[in-house]
Structures are given as structure tokens and as C-alpha cells.
Backbone as numpy.savetxt, mean C-alpha at the origin, in Angstrom:
# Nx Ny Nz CAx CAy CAz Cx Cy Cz
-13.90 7.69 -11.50 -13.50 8.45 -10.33 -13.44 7.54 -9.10
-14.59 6.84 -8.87 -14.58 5.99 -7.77 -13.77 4.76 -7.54
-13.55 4.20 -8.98 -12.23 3.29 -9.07 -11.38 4.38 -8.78
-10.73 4.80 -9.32 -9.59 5.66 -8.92 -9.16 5.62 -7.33
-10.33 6.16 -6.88 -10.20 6.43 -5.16 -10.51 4.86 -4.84
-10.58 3.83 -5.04 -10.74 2.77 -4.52 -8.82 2.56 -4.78
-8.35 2.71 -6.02 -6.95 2.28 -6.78 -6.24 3.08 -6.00
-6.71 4.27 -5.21 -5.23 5.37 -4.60 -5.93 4.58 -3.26
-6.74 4.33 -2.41 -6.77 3.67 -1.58 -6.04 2.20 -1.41
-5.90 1.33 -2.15 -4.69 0.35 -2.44 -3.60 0.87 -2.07
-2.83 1.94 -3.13 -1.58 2.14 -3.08 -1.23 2.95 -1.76
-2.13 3.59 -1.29 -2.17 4.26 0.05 -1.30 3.13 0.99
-2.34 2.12 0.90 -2.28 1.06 2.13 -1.11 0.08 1.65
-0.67 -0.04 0.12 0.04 -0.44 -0.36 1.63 0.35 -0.01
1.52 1.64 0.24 2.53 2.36 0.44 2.91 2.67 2.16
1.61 2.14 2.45 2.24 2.12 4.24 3.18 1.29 4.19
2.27 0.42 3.95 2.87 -1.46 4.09 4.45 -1.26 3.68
4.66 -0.63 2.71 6.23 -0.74 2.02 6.90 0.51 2.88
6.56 1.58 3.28 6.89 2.47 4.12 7.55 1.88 5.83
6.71 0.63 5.91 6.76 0.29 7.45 7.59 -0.34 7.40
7.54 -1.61 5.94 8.99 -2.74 5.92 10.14 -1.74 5.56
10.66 -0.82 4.60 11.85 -0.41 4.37 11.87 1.14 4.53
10.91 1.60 5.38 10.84 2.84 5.49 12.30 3.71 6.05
13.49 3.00 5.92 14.28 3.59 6.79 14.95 4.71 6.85
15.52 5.85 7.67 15.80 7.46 7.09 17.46 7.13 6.48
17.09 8.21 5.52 18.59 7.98 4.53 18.73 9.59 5.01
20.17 9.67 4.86 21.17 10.79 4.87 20.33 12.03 4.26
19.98 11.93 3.07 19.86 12.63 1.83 18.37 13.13 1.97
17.72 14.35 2.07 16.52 15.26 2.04 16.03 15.18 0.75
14.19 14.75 1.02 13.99 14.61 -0.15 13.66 15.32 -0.89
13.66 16.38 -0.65 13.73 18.12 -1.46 14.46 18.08 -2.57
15.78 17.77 -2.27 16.92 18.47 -3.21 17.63 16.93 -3.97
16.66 16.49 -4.90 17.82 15.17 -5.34 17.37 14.28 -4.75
17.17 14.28 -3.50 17.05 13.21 -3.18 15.76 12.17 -3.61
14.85 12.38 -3.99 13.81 11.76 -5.12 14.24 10.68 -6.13
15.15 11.74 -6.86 15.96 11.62 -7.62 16.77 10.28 -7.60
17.51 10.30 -6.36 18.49 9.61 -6.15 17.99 8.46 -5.61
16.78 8.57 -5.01 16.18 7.25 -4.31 15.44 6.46 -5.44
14.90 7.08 -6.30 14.07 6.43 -7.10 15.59 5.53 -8.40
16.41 5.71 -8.48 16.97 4.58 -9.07 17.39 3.36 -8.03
17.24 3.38 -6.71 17.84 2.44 -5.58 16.45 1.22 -6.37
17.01 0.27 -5.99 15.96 -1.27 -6.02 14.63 -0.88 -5.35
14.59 -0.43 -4.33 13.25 -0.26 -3.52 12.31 1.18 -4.40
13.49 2.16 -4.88 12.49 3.07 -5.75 11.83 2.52 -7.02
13.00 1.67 -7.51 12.37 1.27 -8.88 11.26 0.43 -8.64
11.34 -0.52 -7.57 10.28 -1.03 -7.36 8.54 -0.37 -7.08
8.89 0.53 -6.06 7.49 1.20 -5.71 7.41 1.88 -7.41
8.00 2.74 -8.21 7.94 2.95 -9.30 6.96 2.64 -10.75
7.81 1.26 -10.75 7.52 -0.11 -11.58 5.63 -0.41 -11.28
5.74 -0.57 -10.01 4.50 -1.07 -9.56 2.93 0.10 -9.09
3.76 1.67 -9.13 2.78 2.41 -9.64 2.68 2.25 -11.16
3.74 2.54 -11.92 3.15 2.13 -13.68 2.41 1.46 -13.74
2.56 -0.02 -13.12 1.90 -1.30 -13.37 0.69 -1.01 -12.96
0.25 -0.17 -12.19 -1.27 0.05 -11.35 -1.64 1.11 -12.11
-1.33 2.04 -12.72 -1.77 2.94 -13.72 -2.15 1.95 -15.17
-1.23 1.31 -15.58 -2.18 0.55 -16.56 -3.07 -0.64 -16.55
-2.84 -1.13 -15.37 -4.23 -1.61 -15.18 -5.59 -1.00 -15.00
-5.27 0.01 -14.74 -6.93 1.09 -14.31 -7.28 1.64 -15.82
-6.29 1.71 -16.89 -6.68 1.69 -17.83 -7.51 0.38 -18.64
-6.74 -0.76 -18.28 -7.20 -2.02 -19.08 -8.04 -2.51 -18.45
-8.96 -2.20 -17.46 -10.06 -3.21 -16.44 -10.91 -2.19 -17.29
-11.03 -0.98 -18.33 -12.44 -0.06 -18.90 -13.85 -0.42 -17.90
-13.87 -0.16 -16.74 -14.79 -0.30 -15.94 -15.78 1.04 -16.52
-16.98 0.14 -16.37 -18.11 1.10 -17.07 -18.62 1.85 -16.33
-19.16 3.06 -16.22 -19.82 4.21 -15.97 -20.95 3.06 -14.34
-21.63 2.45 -14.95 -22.42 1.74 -13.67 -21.24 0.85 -12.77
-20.52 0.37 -13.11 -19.87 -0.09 -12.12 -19.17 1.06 -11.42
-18.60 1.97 -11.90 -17.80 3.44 -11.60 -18.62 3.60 -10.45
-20.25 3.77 -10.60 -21.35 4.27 -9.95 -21.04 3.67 -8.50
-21.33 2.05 -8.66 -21.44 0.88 -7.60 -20.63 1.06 -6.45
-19.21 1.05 -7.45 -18.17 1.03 -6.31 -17.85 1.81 -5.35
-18.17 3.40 -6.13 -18.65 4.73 -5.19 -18.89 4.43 -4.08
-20.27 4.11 -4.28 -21.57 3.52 -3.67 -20.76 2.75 -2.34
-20.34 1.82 -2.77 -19.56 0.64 -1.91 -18.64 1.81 -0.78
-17.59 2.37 -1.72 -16.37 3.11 -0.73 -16.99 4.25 0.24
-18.18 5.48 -0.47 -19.02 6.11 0.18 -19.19 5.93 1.55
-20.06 4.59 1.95 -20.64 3.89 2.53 -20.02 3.12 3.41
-18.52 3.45 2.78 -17.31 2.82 4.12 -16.59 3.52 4.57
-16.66 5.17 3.76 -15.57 6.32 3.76 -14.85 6.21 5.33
-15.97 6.58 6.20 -15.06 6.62 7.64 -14.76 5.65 8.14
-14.92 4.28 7.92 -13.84 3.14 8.34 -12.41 3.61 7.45
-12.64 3.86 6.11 -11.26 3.67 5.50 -10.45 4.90 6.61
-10.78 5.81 6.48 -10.57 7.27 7.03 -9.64 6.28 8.34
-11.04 5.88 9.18 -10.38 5.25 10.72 -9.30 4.56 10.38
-9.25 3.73 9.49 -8.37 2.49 9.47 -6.55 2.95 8.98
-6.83 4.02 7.86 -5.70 4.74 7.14 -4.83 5.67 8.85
-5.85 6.03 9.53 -5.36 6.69 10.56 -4.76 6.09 11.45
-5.25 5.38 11.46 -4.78 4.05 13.45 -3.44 3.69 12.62
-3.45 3.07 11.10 -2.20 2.37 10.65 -1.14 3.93 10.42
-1.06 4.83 10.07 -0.28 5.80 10.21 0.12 6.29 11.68
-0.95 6.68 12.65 -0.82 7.10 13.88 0.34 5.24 14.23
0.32 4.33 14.28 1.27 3.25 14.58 2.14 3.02 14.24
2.71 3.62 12.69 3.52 3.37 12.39 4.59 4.11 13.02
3.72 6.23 12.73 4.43 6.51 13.77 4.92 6.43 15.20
4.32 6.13 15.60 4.88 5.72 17.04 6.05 4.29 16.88
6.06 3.61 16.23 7.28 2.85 16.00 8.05 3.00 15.70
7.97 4.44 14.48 9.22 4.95 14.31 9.77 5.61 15.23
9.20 6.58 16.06 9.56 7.13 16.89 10.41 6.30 17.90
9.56 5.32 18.70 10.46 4.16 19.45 11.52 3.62 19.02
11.58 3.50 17.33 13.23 2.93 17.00 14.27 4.19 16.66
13.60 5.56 16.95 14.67 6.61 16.20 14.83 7.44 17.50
14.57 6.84 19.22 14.48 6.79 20.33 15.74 7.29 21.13
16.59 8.34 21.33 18.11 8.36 22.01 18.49 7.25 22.51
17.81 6.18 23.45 17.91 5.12 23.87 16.80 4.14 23.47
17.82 3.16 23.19 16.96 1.87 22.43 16.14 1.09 24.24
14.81 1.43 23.54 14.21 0.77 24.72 13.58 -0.69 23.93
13.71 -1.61 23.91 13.56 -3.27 23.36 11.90 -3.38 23.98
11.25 -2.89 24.83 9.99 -3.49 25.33 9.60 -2.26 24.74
9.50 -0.84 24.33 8.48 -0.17 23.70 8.44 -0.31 22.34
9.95 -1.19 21.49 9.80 -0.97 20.07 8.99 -2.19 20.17
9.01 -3.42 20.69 7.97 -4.70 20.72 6.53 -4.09 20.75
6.33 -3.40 21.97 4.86 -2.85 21.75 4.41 -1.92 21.06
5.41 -0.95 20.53 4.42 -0.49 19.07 4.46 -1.29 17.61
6.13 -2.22 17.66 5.20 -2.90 16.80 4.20 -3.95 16.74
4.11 -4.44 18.00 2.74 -5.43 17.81 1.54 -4.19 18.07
1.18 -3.08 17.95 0.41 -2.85 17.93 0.12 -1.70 16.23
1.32 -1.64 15.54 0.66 -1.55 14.42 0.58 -3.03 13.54
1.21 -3.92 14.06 0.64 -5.48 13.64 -0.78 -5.46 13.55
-1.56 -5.30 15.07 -2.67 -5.02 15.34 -3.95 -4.55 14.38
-3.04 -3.32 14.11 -3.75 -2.37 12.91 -3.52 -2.74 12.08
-2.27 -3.27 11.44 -2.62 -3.69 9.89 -3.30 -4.84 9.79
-3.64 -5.69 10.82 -4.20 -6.99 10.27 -5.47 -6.35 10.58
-6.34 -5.24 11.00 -7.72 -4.55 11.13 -7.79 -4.43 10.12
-6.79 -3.48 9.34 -7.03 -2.88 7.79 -6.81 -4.28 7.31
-6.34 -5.25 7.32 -6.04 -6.53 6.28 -8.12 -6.85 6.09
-8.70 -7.16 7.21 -9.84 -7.78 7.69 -11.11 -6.25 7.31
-10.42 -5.08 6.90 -11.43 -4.30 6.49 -11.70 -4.33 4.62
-9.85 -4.59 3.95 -9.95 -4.72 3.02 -10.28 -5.99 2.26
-10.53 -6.81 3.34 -10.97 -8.00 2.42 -12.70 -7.81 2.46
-12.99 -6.91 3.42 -14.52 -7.06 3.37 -15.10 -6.22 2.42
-14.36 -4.79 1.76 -14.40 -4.17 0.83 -14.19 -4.95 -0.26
-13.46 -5.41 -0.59 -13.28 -6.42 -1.82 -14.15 -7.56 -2.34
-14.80 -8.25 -1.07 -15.92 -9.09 -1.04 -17.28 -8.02 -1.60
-17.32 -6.51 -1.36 -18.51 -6.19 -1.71 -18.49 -5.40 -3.19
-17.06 -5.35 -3.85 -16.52 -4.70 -4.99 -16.29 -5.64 -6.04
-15.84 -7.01 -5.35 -15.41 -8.11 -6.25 -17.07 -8.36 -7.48
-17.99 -8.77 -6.98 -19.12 -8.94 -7.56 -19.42 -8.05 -8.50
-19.00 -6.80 -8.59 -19.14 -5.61 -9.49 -18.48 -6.16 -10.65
-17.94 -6.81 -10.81 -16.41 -6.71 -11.70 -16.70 -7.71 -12.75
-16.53 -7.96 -13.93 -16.64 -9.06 -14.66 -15.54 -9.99 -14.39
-15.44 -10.98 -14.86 -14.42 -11.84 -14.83 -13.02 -11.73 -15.67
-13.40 -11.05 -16.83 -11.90 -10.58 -17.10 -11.17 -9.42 -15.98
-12.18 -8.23 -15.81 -11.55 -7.57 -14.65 -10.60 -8.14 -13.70
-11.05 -9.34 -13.15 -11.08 -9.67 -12.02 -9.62 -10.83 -12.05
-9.56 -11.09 -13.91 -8.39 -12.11 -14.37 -6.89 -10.68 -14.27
-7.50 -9.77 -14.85 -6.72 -8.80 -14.56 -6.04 -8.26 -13.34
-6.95 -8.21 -12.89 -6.33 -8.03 -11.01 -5.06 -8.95 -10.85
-5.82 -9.99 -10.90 -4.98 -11.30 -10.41 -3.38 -10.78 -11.01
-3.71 -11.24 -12.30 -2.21 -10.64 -13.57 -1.49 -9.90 -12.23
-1.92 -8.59 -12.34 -1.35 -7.61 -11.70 -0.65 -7.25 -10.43
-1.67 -8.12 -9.39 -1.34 -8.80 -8.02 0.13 -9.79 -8.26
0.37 -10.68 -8.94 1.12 -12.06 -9.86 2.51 -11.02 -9.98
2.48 -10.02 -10.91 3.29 -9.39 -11.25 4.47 -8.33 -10.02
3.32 -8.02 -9.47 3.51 -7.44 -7.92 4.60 -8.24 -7.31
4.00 -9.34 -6.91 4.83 -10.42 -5.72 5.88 -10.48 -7.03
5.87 -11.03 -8.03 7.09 -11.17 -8.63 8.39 -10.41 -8.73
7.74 -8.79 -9.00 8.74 -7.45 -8.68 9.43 -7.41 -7.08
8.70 -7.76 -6.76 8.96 -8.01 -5.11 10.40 -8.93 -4.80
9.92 -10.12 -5.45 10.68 -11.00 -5.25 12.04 -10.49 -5.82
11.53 -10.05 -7.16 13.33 -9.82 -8.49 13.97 -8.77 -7.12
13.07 -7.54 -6.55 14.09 -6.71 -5.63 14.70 -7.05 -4.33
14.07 -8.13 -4.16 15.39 -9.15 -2.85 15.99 -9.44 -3.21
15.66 -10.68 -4.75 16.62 -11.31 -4.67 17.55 -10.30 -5.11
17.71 -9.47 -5.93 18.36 -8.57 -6.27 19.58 -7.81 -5.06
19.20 -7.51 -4.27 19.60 -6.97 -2.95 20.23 -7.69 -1.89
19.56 -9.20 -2.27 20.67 -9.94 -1.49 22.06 -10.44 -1.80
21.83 -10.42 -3.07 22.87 -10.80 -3.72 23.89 -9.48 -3.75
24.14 -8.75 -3.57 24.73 -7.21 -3.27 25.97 -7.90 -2.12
């Protein structure tokens, strides 16, 4: 359970992050089809691909019942930073969107909201490395070879959907 909520906390922050770089509004409502229709584009298959890929890793790390316990323990004990941190980076993003989807393009407010969810994500960058420093030790070393794999695989999908897209 507590991996889990540590693993949807990733993709959370994993899904801002990709929300903020290509978050951009398409024509198409995502009610009716449009799901649908986005999830074969390069950027769906990607976020896609890379939830699968994070679903079977949470299978293949078989983290045991005491570590399950630990990590709890760990996220518990940080709940309202994550809480704070998930908030400031959403509350920023919106406001940037807002400034770029603006009747008039104002150039000095889209600069200052985005350096100020810059701000926030490098808080959350500097919260999740300190979570990880106190989770990493839990983990055996294959776990931890696993991550890596998975992280490896990540940037790689990443990469195939530029280069993919540039070449368009």
C-alpha cells in the first residue's frame, strides 16, 4: 500500500512535470473521444508506455510486508510536505497557464509565473530527493538495480518521442 502511494506520488509529480512541458489545450474535449484520440498521439503513448512500465515494476521490486511498513512510516511522516509541495506546484502551474491562455499576451507575467513554478519544482526536486535518501536504504540492491532499469528506460521513451516528433 505504502509503495503504491509512494509510486502514485512519482507519477503525480511525474505527471505535472509532463503536464507543464506539453500540457497544451487541444480542440477536442476529453469526455467524448478525446482520450481516445490523444492517447495514440506520441505524447499519449508515451505517458501510457511509461505508466505500464511503472505498473510492472511495482510488481518486480516484491517489496516485503516490513519494508511496505518503513516506507509508510517514511511518507506518513512527510504527508503534509508532499500535500504542500503537490499544491504550490499545481497552484503554479496554474497560474502560468492562465498567463499564457491570457486575451493579451503580457511577456513580464508569463516570465514570472514561470520562474516561479521553476521555483516550486526545484522545492519539490530538493523534497524528493530527501524522501528518496530516507526510502533508498529500505530497498535491497536489486530493488534499487531495478529502479535504475526503469528510470534508463524512461529517459529513453522520452528520447524515441522527440526524436520521433521532430522528425514529423
Amino acid at each position: 500500500m505504502m509503495l503504491r502511494n509512494l509510486t502514485m506520488v512519482g507519477l503525480l509529480v511525474g505527471g505535472l512535470v509532463t503536464v507543464g512541458v506539453a500540457g497544451a489545450p487541444s480542440g477536442e474535449s476529453a469526455g467524448h473521444g478525446g482520450f481516445r484520440a490523444w492517447a495514440h498521439t506520441p505524447l499519449g503513448r508515451l505517458v501510457s508506455g511509461n505508466i505500464g512500465r511503472a505498473l510492472v515494476l511495482r510488481s518486480q521490486l516484491n517489496v516485503t510486508d516490513e519494508q511496505r511498513s518503513k516506507i509508510g512510516d517514511v511518507l506518513r511522516s512527510h504527508r503534509q510536505e508532499i500535500v504542500a509541495t503537490v499544491q504550490s506546484v499545481r497552484a503554479r502551474r496554474t497560474a502560468l497557464r492562465d498567463a499564457v491562455l491570457a486575451e493579451e499576451t503580457d511577456e513580464s507575467a508569463i516570465r514570472a509565473a514561470a520562474e516561479q513554478l521553476g521555483d516550486a519544482m526545484a522545492d519539490a526536486a530538493v523534497k524528493a530527493s530527501k524522501l528518496r535518501s530516507e526510502v533508498a536504504p529500505l530497498l535491497t540492491d536489486q530493488q534499487k538495480d531495478l529502479i535504475a532499469d526503469f528510470l534508463k528506460e524512461r529517459d529513453e521513451s522520452i528520447n524515441a518521442m522527440l526524436e520521433k516528433v521532430s522528425n514529423k
